[in-house]
C-alpha positions in Angstrom: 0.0 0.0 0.0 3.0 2.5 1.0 4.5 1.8 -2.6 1.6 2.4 -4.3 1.2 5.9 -2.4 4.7 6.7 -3.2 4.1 5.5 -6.7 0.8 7.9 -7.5 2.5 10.8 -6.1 5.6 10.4 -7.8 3.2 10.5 -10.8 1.3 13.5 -9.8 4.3 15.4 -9.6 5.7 14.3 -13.3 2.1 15.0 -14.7 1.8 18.2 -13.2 5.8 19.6 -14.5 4.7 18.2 -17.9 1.9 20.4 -18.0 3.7 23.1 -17.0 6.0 23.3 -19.3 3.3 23.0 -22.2 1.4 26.1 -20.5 2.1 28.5 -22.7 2.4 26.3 -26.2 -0.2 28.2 -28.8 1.4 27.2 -32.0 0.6 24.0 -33.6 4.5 23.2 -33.8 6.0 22.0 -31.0 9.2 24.4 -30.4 12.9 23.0 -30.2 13.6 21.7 -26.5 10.1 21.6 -24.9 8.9 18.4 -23.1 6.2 16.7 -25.5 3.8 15.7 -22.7 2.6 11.9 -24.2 6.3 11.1 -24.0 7.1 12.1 -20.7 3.8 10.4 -19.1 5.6 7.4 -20.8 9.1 7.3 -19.3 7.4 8.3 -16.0 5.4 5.3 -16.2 8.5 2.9 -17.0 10.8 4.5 -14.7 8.0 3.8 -11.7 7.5 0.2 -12.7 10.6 -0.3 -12.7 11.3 1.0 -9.0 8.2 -0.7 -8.1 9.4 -4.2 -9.1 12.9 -3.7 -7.4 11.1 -2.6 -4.2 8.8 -5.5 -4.3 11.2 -8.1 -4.9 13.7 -6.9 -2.0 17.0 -6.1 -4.4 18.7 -3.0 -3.8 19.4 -1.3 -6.3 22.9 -0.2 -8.0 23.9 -3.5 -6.2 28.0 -4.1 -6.5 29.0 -8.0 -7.0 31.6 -9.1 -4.6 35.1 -9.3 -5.2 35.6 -13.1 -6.2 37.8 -15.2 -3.8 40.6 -17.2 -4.7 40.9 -20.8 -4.5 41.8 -22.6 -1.4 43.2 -26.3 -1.2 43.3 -29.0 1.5 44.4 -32.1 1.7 43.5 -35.8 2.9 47.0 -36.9 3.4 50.5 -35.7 4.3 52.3 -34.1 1.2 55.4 -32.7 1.0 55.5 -29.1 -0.3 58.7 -28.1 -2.5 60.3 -25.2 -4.1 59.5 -27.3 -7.4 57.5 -30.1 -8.9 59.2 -33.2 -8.1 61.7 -34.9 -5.4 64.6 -33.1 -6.6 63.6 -30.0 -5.6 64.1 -29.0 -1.9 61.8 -29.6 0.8 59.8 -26.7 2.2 57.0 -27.8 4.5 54.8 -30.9 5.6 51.5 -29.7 4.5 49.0 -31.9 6.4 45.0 -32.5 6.7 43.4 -29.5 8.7 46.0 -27.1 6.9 44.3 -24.7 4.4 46.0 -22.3 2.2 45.8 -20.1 -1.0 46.3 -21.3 -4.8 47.9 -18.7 -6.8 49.2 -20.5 -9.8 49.0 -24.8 -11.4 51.1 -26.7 -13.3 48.6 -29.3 -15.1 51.3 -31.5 -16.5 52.8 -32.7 -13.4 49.5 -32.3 -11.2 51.1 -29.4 -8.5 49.6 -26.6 -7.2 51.9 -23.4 -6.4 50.4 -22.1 -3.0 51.1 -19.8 -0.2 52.0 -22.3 2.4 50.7 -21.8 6.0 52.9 -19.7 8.1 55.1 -19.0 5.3 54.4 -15.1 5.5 53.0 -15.1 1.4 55.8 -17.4 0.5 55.2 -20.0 -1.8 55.6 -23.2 -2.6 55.1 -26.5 -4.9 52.0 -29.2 -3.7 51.5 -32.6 -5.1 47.8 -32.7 -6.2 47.4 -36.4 -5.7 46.0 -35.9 -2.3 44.6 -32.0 -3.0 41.3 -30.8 -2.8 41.0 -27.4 -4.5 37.9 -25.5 -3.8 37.2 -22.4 -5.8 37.5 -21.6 -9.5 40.7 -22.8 -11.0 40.3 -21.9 -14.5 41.7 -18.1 -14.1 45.1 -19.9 -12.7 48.3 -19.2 -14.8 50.5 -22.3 -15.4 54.0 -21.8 -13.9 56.5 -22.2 -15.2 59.3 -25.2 -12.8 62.4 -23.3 -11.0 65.6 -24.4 -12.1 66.5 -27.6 -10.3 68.4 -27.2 -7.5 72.6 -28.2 -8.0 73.8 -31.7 -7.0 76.0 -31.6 -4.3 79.4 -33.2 -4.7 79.4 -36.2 -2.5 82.5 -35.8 -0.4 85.4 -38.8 -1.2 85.7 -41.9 1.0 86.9 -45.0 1.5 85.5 -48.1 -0.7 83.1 -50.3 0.6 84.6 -53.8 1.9 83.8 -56.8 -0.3 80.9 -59.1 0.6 80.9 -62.7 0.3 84.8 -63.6 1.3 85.5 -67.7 0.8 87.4 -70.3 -0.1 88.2 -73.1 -2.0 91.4 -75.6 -1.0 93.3 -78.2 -3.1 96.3 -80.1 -1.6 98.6 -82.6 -3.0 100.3 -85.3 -1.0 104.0 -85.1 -1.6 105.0 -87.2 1.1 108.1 -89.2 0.4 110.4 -91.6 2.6 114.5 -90.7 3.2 116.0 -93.6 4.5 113.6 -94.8 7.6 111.9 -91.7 7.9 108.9 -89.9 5.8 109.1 -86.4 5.1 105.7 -85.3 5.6 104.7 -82.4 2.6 101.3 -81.9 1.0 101.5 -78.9 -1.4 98.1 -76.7 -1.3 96.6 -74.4 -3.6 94.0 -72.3 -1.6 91.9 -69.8 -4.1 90.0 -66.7 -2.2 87.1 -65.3 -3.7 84.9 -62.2 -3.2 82.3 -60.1 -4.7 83.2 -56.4 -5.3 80.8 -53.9 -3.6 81.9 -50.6 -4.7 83.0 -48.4 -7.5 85.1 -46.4 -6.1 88.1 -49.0 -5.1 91.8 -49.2 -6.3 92.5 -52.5 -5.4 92.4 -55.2 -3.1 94.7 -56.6 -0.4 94.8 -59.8 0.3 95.9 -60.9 3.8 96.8 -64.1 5.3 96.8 -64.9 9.0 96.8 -61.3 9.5 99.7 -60.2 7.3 99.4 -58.6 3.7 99.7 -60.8 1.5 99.4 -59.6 -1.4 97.7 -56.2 -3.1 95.6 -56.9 -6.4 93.7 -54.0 -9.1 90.7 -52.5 -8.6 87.6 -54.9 -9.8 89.2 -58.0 -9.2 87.3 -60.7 -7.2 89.6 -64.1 -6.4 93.7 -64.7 -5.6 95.5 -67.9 -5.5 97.8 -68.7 -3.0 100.0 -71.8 -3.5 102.3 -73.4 -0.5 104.0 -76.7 1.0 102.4 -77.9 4.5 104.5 -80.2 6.5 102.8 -82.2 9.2 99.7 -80.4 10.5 99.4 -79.6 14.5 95.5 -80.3 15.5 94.0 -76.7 16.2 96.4 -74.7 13.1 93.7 -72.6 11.4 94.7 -70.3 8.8 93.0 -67.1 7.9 92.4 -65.4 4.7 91.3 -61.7 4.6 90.5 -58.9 1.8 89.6 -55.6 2.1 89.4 -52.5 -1.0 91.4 -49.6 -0.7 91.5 -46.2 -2.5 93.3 -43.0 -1.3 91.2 -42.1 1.2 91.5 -45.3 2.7 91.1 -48.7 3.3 88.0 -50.9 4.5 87.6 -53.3 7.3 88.6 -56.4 6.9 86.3 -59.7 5.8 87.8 -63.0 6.6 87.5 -66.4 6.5 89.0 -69.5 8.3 89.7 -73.4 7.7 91.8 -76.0 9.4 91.9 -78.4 7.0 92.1 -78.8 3.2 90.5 -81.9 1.2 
């Protein structure tokens, strides 16, 4: 009832300036800048409908849309965020479920979204989508463009690793023989040491035998032979074969192996 009120006086008013301004018209031309009177009942008419309808319906009018909000991600498992889209870039954060931060750029080909990571004062970062949620329009994103990878470091030199694997193998001879009434016990045995290499970064091998070196062999090598005459053999006389790699840096432990006896 109140708009309709408003709505007749507002067209009172209109009807009653239109009118004026024709007061004095006495020519049958219409002169140049007066108000024709049919036309402005008609835009009055419009313009109140109008206002009518937007009062009724409960819009304000000259109503501004709001700003549109960025795109916020979460995710349902811990993911590692990076300076870059892969394992080779450095770690910056454990992003974790409950966390929830802004997405300022994508990179589709990989499936990572560049964020501002929580507590990271606007600092970014690189998130695995694989776990990500991303609420919000996406499509206004730009698609970064990966950081240079980060250098490898240099490892620093050491020594090799020590073989794995040390064993044997034995072969002796009986070369026995009688001198008058007595028999010079002598077996001749050919023991062969063998080994599996496990580094690259060796320059040989020693061999060493009942702790003394024995012998020193090139880098990549994997068995030695030692050949020797054994007289008569005291019960309890083990001997010891060891090997260890070497380089300049130094020298591994030691890997042995014993026997007392030879077939």
């Amino acid at each position: 009832m109140r708009t309709q009120k408003i709505t007749l006086a507002f067209l009172s008013a209109l009807v009653l300036i239109a009118l004026a301004c024709n007061i004095s018209v006495s020519a049958p031309t219409q002169p140049s800048g007066q108000v024709n009177l049919s036309e402005a009942l008609t835009l009055a008419v419009q313009t109140i409908n109008a206002a009518t309808q937007q009062a009724q319906s409960g819009i304000p009018t000259n109503t501004v849309p709001p700003p549109a909000t960025a795109p916020t991600v979460t995710v349902s498992s811990d993911t590692n965020c990076r300076t870059g889209p892969s394992v080779y870039y450095d770690f910056v954060m454990l992003f974790q479920p409950g966390f929830s931060a802004e997405v300022i750029g994508k990179y589709t080909s990989s499936n990572y979204w560049i964020i501002k990571y929580p507590g990271g004062g606007g600092n970014t970062c690189w998130l695995w989508g694989q776990y990500a949620t991303v609420v919000g329009d996406t499509s206004g994103l730009p698609e970064m463009v990966p950081p240079p990878l980060p250098p490898t470091p240099t490892p620093e030199p050491t020594a090799p690793n020590p073989p794995k694997g040390v064993n044997y193998s034995c072969n002796s001879v009986n070369n026995s023989h009688k001198v008058g009434n007595f028999w010079i016990i002598s077996y001749h045995w050919t023991v062969k040491i063998t080994w599996k290499d496990n580094s690259n970064n060796e320059e040989g091998f020693s061999v060493y035998k009942n702790g003394s070196l024995l012998a020193n062999v090139g880098p990549n090598t994997t068995s030695y032979k030692d050949e020797f005459d054994v007289g008569l053999i005291i019960s309890g006389t083990t001997w010891t074969y060891g090997v260890a790699s070497y380089n300049s840096y130094g020298s591994s432990v030691i890997k042995e192996v014993s026997f007392s006896t030879c077939p």
